[in-house]
C-alpha positions as a Markdown table, in Angstrom:
| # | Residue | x | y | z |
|---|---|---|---|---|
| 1 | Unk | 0.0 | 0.0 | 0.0 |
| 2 | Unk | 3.0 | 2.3 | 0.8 |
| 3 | Unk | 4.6 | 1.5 | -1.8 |
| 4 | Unk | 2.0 | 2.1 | -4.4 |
| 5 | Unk | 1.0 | 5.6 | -2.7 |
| 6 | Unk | 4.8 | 6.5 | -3.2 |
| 7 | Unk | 4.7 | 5.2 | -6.6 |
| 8 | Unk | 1.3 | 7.5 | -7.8 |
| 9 | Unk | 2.7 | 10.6 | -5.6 |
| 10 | Unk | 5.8 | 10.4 | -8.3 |
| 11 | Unk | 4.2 | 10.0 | -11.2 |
| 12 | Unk | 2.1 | 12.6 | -10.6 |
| 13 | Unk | 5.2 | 14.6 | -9.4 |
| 14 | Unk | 6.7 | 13.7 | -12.8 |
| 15 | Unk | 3.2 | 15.0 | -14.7 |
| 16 | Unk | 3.3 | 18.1 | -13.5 |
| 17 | Unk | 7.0 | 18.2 | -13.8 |
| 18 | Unk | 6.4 | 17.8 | -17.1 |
| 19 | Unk | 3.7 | 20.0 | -17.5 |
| 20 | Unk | 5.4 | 23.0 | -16.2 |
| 21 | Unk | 8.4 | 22.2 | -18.6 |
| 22 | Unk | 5.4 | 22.0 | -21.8 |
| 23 | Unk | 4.0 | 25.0 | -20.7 |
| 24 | Unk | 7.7 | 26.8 | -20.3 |
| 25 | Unk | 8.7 | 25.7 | -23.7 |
| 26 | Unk | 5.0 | 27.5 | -25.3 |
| 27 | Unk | 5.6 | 30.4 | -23.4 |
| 28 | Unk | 8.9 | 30.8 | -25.2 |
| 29 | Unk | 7.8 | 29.4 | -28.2 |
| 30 | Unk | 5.0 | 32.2 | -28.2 |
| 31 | Unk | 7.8 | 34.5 | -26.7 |
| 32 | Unk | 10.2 | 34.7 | -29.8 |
| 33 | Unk | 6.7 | 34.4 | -32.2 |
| 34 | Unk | 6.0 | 37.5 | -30.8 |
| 35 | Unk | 9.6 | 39.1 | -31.4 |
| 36 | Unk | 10.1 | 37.1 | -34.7 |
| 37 | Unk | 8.6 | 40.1 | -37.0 |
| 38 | Unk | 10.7 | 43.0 | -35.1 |
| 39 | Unk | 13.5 | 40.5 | -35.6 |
| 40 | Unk | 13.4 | 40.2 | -38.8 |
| 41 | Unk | 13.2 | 43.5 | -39.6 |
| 42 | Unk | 16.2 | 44.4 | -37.6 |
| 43 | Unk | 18.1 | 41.8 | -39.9 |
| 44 | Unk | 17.1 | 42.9 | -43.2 |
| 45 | Unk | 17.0 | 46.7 | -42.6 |
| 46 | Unk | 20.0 | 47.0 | -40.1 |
| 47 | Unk | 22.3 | 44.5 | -39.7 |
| 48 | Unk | 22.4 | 43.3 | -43.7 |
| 49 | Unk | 23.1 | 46.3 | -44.8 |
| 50 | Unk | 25.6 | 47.4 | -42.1 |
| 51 | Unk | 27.2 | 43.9 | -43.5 |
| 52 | Unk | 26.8 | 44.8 | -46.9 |
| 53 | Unk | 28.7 | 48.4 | -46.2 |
| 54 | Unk | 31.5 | 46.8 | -44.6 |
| 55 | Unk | 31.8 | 44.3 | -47.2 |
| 56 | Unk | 31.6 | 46.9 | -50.2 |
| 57 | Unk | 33.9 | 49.0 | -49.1 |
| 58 | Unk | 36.6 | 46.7 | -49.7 |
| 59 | Unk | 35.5 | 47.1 | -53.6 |
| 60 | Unk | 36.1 | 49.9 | -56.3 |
| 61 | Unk | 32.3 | 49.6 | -58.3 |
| 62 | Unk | 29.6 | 51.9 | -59.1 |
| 63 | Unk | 25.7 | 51.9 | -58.7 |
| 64 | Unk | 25.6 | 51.6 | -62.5 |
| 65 | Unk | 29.0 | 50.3 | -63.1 |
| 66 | Unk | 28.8 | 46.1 | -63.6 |
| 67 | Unk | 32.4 | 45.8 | -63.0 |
| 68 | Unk | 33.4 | 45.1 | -59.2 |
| 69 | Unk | 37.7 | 44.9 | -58.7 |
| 70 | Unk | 38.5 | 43.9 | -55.5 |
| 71 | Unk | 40.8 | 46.4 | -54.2 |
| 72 | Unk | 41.2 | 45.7 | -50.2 |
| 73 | Unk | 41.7 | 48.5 | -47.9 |
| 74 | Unk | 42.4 | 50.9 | -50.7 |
| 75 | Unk | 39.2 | 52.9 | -50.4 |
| 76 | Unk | 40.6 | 53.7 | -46.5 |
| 77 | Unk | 44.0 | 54.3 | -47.9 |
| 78 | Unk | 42.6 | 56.7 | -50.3 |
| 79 | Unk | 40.6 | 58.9 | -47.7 |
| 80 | Unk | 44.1 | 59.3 | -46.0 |
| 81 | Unk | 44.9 | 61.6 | -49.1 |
| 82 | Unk | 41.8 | 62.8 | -49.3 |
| 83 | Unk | 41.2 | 66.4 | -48.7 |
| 84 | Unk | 37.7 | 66.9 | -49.1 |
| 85 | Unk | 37.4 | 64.1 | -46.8 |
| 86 | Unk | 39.1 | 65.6 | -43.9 |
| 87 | Unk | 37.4 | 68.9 | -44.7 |
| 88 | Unk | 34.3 | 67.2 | -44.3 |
| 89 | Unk | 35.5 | 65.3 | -41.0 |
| 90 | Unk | 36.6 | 69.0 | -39.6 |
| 91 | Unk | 33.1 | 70.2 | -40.7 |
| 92 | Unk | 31.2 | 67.9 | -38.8 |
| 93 | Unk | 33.6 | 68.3 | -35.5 |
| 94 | Unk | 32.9 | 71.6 | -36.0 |
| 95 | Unk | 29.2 | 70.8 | -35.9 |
| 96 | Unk | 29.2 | 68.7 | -33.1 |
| 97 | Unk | 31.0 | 71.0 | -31.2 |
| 98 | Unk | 28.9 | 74.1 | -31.9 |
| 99 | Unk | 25.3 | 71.9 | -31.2 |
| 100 | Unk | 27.0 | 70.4 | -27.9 |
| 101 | Unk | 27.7 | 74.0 | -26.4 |
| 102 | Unk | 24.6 | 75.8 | -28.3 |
| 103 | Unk | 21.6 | 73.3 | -28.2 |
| 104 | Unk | 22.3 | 71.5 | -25.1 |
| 105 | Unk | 23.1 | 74.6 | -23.2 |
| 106 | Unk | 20.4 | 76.8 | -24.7 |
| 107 | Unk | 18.1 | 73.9 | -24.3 |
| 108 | Unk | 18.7 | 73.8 | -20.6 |
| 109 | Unk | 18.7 | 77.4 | -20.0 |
| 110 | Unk | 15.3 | 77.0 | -22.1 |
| 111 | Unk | 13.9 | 74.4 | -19.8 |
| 112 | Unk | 14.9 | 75.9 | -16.6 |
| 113 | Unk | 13.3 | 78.8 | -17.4 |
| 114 | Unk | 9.4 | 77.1 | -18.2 |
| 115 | Unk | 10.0 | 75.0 | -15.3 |
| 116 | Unk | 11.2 | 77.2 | -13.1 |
| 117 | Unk | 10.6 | 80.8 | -14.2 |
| 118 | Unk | 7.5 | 80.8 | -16.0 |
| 119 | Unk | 4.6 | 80.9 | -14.4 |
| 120 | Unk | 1.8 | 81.2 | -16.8 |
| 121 | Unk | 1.8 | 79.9 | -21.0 |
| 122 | Unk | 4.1 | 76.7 | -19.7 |
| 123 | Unk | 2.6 | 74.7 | -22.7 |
| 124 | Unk | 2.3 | 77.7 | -24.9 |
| 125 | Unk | 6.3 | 78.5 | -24.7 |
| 126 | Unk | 7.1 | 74.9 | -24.6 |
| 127 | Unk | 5.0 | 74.4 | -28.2 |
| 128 | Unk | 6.9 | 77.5 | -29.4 |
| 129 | Unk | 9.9 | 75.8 | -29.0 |
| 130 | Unk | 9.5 | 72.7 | -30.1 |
| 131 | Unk | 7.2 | 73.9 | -33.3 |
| 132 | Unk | 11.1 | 74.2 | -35.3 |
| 133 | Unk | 11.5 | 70.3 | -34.5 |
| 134 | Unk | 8.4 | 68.9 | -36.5 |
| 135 | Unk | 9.2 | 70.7 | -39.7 |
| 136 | Unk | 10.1 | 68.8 | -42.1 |
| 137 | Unk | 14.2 | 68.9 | -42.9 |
| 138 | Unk | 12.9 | 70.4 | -46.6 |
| 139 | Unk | 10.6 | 73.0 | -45.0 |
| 140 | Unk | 13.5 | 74.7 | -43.1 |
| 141 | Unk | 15.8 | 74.5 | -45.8 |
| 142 | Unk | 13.5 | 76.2 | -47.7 |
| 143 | Unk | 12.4 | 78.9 | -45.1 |
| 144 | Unk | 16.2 | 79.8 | -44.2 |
| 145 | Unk | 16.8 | 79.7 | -47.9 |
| 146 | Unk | 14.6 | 83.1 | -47.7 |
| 147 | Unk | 15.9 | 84.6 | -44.9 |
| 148 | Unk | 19.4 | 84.3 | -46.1 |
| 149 | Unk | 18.7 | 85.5 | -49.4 |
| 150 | Unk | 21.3 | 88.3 | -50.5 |
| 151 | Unk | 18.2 | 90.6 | -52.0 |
| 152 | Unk | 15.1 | 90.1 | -50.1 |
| 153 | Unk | 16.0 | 88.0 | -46.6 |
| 154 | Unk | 15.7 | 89.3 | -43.6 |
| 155 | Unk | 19.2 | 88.5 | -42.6 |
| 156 | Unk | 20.8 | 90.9 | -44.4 |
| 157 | Unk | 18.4 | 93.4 | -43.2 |
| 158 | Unk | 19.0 | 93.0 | -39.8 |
| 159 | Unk | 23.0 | 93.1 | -39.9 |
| 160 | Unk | 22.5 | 96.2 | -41.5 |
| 161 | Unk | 20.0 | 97.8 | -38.7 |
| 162 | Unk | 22.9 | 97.3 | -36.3 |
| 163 | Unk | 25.3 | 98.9 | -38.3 |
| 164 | Unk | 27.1 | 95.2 | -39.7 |
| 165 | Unk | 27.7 | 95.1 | -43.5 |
| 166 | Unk | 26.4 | 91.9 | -45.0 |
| 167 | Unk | 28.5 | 89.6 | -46.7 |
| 168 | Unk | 29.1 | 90.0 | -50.1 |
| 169 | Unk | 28.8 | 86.7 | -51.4 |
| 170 | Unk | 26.0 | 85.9 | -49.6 |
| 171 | Unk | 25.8 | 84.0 | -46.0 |
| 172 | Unk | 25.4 | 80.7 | -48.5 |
| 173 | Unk | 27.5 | 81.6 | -50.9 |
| 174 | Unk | 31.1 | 82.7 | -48.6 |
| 175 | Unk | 33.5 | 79.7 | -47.9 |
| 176 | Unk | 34.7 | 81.3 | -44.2 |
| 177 | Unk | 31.1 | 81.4 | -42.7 |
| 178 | Unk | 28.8 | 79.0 | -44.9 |
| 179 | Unk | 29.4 | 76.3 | -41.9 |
| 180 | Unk | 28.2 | 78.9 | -39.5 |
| 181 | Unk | 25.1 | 79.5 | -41.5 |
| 182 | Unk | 24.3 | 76.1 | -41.3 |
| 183 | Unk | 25.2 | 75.8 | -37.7 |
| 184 | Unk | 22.1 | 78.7 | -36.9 |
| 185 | Unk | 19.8 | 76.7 | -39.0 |
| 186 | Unk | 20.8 | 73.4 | -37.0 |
| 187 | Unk | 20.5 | 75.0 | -33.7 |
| 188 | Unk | 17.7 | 76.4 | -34.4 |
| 189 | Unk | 15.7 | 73.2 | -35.6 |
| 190 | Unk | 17.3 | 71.1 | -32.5 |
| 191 | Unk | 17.4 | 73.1 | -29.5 |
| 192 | Unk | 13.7 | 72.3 | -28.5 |
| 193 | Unk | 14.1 | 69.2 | -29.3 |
| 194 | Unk | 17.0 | 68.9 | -26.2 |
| 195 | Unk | 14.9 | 71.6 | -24.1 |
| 196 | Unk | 11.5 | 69.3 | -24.0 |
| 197 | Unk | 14.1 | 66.2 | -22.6 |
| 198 | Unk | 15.7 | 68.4 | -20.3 |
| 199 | Unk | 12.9 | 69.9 | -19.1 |
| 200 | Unk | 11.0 | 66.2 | -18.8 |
| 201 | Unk | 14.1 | 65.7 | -16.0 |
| 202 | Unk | 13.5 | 69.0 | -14.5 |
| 203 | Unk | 9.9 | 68.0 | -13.6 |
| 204 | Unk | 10.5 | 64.7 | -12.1 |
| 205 | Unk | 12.9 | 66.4 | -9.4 |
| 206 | Unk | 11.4 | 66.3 | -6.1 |
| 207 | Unk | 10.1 | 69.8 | -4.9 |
| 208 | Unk | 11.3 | 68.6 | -1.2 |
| 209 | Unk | 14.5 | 69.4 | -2.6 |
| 210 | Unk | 13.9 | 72.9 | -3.6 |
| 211 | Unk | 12.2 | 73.4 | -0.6 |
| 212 | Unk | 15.2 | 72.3 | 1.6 |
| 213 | Unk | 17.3 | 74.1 | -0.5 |
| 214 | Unk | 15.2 | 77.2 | 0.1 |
| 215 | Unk | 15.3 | 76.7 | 3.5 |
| 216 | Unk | 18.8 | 76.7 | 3.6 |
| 217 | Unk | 18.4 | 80.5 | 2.1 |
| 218 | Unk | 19.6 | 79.2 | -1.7 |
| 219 | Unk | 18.1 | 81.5 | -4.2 |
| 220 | Unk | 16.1 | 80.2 | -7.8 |
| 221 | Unk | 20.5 | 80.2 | -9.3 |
| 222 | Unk | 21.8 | 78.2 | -6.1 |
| 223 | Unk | 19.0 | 76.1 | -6.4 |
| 224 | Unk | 19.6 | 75.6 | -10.2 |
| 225 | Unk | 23.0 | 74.7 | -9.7 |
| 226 | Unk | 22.9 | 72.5 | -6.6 |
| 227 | Unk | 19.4 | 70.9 | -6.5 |
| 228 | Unk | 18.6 | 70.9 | -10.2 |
| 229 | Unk | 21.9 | 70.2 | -12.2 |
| 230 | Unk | 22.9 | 67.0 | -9.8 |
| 231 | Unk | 19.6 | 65.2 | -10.2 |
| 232 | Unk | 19.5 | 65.7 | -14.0 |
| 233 | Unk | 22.9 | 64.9 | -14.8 |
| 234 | Unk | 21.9 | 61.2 | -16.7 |
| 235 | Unk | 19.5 | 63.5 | -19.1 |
| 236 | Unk | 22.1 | 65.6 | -19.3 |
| 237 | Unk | 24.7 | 63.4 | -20.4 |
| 238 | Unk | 22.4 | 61.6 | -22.6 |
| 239 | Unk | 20.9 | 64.4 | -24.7 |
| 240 | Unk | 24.5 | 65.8 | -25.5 |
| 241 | Unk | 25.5 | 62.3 | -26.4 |
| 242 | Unk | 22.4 | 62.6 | -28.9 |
| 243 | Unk | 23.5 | 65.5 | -30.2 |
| 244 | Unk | 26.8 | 64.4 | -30.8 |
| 245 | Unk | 25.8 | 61.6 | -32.5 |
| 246 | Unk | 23.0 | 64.0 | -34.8 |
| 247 | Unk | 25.8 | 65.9 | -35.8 |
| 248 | Unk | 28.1 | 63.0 | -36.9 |
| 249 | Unk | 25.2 | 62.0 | -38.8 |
| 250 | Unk | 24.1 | 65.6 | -40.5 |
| 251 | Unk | 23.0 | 65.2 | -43.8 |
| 252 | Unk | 19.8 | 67.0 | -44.8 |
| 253 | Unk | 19.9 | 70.4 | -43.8 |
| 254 | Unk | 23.5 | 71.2 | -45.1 |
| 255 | Unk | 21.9 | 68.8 | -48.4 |
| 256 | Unk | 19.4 | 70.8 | -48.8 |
| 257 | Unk | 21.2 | 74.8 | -47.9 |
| 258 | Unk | 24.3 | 74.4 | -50.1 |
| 259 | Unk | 24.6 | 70.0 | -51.3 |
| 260 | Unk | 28.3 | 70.8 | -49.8 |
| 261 | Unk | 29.1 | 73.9 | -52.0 |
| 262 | Unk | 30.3 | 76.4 | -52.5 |
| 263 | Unk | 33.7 | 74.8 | -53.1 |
| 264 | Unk | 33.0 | 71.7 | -50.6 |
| 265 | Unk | 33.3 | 74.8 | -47.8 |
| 266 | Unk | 30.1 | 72.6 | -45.7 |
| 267 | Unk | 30.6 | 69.4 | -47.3 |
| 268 | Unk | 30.0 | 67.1 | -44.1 |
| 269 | Unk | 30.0 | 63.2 | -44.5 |
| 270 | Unk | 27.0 | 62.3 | -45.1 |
| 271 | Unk | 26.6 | 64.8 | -47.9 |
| 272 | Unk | 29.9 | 63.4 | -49.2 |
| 273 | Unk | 28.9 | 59.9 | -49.0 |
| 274 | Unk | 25.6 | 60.5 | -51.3 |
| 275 | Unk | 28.3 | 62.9 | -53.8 |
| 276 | Unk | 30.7 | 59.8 | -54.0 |
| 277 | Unk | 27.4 | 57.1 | -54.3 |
| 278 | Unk | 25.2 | 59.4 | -56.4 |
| 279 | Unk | 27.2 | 61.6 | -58.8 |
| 280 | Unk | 30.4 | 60.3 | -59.4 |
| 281 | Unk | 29.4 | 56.8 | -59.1 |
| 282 | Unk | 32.2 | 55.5 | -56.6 |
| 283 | Unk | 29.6 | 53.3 | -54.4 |
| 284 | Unk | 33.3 | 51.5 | -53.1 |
| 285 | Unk | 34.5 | 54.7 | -51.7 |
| 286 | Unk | 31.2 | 55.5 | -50.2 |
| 287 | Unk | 30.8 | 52.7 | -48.6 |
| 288 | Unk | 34.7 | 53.2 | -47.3 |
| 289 | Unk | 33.0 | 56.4 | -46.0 |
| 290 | Unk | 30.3 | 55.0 | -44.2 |
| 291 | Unk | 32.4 | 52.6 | -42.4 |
| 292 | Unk | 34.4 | 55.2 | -40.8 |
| 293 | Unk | 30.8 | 57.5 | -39.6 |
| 294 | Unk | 30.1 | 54.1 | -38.1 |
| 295 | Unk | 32.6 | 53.8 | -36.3 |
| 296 | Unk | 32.5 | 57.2 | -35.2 |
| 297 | Unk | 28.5 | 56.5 | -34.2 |
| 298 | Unk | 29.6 | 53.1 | -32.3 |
| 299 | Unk | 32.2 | 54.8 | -30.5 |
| 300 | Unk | 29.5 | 57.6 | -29.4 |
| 301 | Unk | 26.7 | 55.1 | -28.6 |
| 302 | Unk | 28.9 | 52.9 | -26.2 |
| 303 | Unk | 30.2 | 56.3 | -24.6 |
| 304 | Unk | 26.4 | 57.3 | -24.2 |
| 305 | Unk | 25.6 | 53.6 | -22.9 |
| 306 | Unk | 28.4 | 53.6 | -20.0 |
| 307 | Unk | 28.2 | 57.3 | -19.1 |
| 308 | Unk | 24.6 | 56.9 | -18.4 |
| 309 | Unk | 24.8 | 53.6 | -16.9 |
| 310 | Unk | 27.0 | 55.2 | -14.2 |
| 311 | Unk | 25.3 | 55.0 | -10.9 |
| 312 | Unk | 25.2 | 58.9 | -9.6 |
| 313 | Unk | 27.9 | 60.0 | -7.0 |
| 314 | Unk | 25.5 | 60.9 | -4.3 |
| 315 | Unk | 23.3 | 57.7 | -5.1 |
């Protein structure tokens, strides 16, 4: 009798051992079902052609070329020599160091002022300066196109109501301040876009804090600087990390202002990239390109990964 209780009590042990491990397997079965059509996006749309690049830019072809010569790493040798290439690779340091110092600090200024210094029209101000972010890239081109324009922009007319003489080739058109141009067009597009992030941080800090700060006899600046600044720093870190990484990537606004010109003067990578692919059919060298503003994106997204996976000093 004991011996056949035992004997049911593990069987039945063993059932539902075997149950659990059925209904384990169909929960990961239905698990990766689930994640299958994401996944397979991801591999046609991201990681093929990331593949693809790397593997082309070993070649010298063209989009409409048939003939493909393997040539190694001579597409990377060549950009050593290349001038416009290191041109383009100063322009876009010089963008990413500009939309670092203007957006991000700008942006914050921006945000602390809704959140902290505004007291009526929070929404109204925050729409205002995020309206510039859901333009299309083609819509501001077009717009600053106007504004810059030597005969009838408003540009010109300004620098002259304060006394400045306009340039004389045109803010588009001169070769020492065409980048700069662009750079007012970018920051202008971009720095709502890193105020409504900041500002997101700024209102999850706790009030207790301001109010022991305030206590303490800090003023709205004191408070800004020791309550405000330490509890945003992730959101911080990580919208200048974005930025960076927008302006290693810049391609449609300087596309659309000057396609590189005049003289390659605001050629930045990508622009260079779709000249090499486009118009001078060298799809090799392109590709040699895109490697390297790859690399430069990696780099930037594992520096964004580990700075803001840093726990926080006074955590």
């Amino acid at each position: 009798m004991t011996t056949n209780t035992f004997e049911n009590r593990h069987a039945t042990r063993k059932r539902a051992n075997g149950w659990r491990k059925a209904r384990k397997r169909r929960e990961w079965f239905d698990a990766y079902l689930l994640v299958a059509p994401a996944l397979l996006m991801f591999l046609v749309f991201i990681i093929y052609p990331l593949i693809s690049t790397v593997y082309l830019s070993l070649f010298d072809y063209g989009l409409t070329d048939p003939r493909i010569r393997f040539i190694g790493f001579g597409n990377f040798a060549e950009l050593g020599q290349d001038a416009v290439f290191w041109r383009a690779l100063r322009n876009n340091a010089t963008i990413l160091v500009v939309s670092v110092l203007v957006q991000v600090g700008l942006g914050v200024i921006l945000a602390a002022m809704i959140d902290r210094g505004v007291r009526w029209g929070k929404s109204f101000y925050r729409t205002l300066n995020f309206a510039p972010v859901v333009m299309s890239a083609v819509a501001v081109g077009i717009l600053w196109q106007l504004i810059y324009d030597p005969t009838v922009g408003l540009a010109n007319h300004f620098v002259r109501a304060i006394g400045i003489h306009p340039p004389t080739q045109g803010w588009l058109g001169d070769p020492n301040i065409v980048i700069f141009a662009v750079l007012v067009v970018a920051c202008w597009q971009y720095t709502g876009y890193v105020m409504v992030i900041v500002l997101a941080g700024m209102q999850s800090v706790s009030q207790e804090l301001y109010e022991a700060a305030a206590i303490d006899g800090a003023n709205e600046i004191q408070k800004f600087f020791s309550v405000t600044i330490p509890s945003i720093r992730n959101v911080i870190i990580a919208v200048i990390l974005i930025t960076m990484i927008g302006a290693v990537k810049v391609f449609d606004i300087v596309y659309i202002l000057t396609r590189g010109g005049p003289a390659n003067a605001s050629q930045v990578m990508g622009t260079y990239i779709y000249y090499n692919a486009f118009t001078v059919n060298r799809a090799g060298y392109a590709s040699a390109i895109s490697v390297v503003l790859l690399a430069i994106a990696l780099i930037l997204g594992v520096m964004q990964l580990r700075l803001s996976s840093r726990p926080r000093e006074d955590a």
